[in-house]
C-alpha positions as CSV (number, residue, x, y, z in Angstrom):
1,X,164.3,97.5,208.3
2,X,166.6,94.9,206.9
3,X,164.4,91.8,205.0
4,X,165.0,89.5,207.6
5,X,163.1,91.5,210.3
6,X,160.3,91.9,207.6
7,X,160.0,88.4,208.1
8,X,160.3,87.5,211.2
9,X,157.7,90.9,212.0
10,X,155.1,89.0,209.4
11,X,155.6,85.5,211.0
12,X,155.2,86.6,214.6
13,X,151.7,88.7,213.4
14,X,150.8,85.3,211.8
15,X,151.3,83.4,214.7
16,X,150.0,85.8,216.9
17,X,146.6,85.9,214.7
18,X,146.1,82.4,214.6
19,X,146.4,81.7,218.1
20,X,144.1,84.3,219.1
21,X,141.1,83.5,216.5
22,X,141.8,79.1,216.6
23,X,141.8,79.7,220.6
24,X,139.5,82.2,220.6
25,X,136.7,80.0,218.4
26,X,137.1,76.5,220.2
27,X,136.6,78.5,223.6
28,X,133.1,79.8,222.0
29,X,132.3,76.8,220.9
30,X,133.3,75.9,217.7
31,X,134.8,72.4,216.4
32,X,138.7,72.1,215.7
33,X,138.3,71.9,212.3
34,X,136.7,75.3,212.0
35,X,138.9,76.8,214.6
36,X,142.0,75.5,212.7
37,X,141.1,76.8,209.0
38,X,139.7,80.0,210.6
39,X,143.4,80.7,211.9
40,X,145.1,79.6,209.4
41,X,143.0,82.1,207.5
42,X,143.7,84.9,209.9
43,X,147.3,84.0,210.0
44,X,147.4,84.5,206.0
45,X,145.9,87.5,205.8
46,X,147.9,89.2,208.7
47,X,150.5,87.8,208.1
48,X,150.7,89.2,204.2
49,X,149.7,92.6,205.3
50,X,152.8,92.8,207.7
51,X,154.6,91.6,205.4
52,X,153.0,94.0,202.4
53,X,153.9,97.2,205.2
54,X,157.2,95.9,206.1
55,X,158.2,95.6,202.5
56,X,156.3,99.2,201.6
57,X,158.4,101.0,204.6
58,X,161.8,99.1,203.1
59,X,161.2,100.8,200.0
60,X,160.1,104.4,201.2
61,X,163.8,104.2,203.6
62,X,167.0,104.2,202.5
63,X,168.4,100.9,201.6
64,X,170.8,99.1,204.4
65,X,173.9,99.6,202.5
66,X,173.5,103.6,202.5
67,X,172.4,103.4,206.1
68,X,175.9,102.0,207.3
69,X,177.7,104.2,204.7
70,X,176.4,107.2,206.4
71,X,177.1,105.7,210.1
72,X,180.5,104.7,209.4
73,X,181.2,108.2,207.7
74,X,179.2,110.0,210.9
75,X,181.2,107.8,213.2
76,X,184.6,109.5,211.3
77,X,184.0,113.0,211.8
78,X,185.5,114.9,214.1
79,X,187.8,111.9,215.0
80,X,191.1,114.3,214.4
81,X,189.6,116.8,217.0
82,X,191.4,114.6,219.8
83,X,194.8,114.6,218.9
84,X,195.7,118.2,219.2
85,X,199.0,118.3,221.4
């Protein structure tokens, strides 16, 4: 996982929370006000711990750079094999 999808993977768990508790509370009832700081709560503390994982599972990998090292030097073998005459 590459930074960027860290981020977008934490934003789109943020959004995701806050529309389903702000929603969620003004269909049962509560006012907007309380609907709207009770998802924006929810969409912190989702959002963090996606973000917390993400960056956890970055570190635990390989970092991007030796990723496409080992591709690029995969994607190399055996490429002589063809070009017997």
């Amino acid at each position: 996982m590459t930074k960027i999808q860290i981020k977008k993977m934490a934003m789109s768990f943020a959004i995701l929370a806050f529309a389903i508790l702000a929603f969620g509370s003004v269909l049962t009832g509560s006012r907007m006000t309380t609907a709207f700081i009770r998802g924006m709560e929810a969409a912190f503390v989702f959002g963090a711990l996606a973000w917390s994982i993400g960056t956890l599972m970055m570190e635990k990998g390989k970092a991007p750079e030796e990723v496409e090292e080992e591709a690029e030097a995969e994607a190399s073998k055996g490429g002589q094999l063809d070009e017997t005459v």
